[in-house]
C-alpha positions in Angstrom: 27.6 -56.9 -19.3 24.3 -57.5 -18.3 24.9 -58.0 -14.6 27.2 -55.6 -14.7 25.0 -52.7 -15.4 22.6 -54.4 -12.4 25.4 -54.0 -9.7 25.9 -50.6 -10.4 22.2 -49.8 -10.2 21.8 -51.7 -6.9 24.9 -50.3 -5.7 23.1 -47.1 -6.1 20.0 -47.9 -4.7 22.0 -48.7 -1.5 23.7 -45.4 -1.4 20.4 -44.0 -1.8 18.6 -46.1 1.1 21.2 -45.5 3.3 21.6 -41.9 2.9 17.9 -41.5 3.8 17.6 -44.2 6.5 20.6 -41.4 8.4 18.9 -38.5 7.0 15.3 -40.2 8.8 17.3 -41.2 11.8 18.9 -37.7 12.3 16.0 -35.8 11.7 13.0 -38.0 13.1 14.6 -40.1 16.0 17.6 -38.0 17.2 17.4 -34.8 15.6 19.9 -32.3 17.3 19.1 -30.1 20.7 19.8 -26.3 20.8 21.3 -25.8 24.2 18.8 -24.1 26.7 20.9 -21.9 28.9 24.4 -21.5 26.5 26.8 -19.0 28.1 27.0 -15.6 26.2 30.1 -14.5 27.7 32.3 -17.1 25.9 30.9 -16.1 22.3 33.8 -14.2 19.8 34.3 -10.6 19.8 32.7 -10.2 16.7 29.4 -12.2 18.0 29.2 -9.8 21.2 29.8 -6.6 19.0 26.4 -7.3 17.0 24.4 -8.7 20.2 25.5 -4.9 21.8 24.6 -3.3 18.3 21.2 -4.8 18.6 20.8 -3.5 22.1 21.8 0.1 20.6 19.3 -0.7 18.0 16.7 -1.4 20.3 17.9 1.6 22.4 17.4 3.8 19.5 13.6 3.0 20.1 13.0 2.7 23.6 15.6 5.6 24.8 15.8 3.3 28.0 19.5 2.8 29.1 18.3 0.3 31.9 16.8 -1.7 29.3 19.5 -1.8 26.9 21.9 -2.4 30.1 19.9 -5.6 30.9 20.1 -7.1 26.9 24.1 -6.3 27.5 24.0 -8.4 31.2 22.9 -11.4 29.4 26.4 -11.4 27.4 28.1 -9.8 30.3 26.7 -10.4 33.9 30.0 -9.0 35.7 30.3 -5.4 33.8 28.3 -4.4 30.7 29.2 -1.5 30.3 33.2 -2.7 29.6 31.5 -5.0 27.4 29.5 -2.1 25.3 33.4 -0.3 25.5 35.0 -2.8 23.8 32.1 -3.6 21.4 32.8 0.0 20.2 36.7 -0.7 19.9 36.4 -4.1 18.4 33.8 -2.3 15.8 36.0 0.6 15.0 39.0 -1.8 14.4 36.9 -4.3 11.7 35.1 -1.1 10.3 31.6 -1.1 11.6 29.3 0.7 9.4 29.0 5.1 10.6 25.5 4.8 11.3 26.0 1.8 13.4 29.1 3.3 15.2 26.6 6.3 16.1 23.9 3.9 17.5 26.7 2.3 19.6 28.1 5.6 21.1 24.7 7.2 22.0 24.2 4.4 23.6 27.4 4.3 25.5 26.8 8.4 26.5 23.4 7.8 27.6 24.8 5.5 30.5 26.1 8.4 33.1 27.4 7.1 36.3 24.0 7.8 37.8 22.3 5.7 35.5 24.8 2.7 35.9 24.6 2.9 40.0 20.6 3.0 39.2 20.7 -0.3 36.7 23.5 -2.0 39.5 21.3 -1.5 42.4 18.4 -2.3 40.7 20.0 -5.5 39.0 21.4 -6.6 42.7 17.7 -6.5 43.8 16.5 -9.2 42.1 15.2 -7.0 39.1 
């Protein structure tokens, strides 16, 4: 009975030592890497519908469509304002939240045609 009781403590001990030897390895010698440069444009819909709420946030702010056109570029290189379009769609279909459905179209009738040619030429300059 004796010896018994000692294998089952050992046997712990073991599970113990070799859950912290991989919790040590994966934390101290290879703990995990964000990736630098991830691609934005292949997140969910639901991922790029807050990312364009946060530039409406921030537009709410700064009242600077160029601005909030650049935070939608780094989801959407090609076309952010199709991007900010169906941001508003996807968020009307899941049931954003009114006031966030507001920030979303001010932001979305702040960028005119004028504005968008302005933020493309700019953009294609190297700005």
């Amino acid at each position: 009975m004796h010896k018994k009781g000692t294998r089952v403590l050992l046997f712990i001990v073991m599970i113990a030592v070799g859950a912290g030897a991989g919790l040590a390895y994966g934390w101290l010698l290879k703990p995990a890497a964000a990736p630098q440069e991830a691609d934005l444009s292949r997140l969910r819909a639901d991922f790029k519908t807050d990312l364009v709420l946060m530039a409406a946030e921030q537009f709410a702010e700064t009242q600077d469509p160029l601005l909030a056109l650049d935070e939608l570029a780094k989801v959407e290189p090609k076309d952010p304002y199709a991007l900010l379009v169906n941001a508003i769609n996807y968020a009307q279909g899941v049931g954003y939240q009114p006031e966030d459905l507001a920030k979303m179209q001010a932001l979305i009738e702040a960028i005119d045609p004028a504005i968008y040619r302005q933020w493309e030429t700019g953009h294609n300059d190297g700005n």
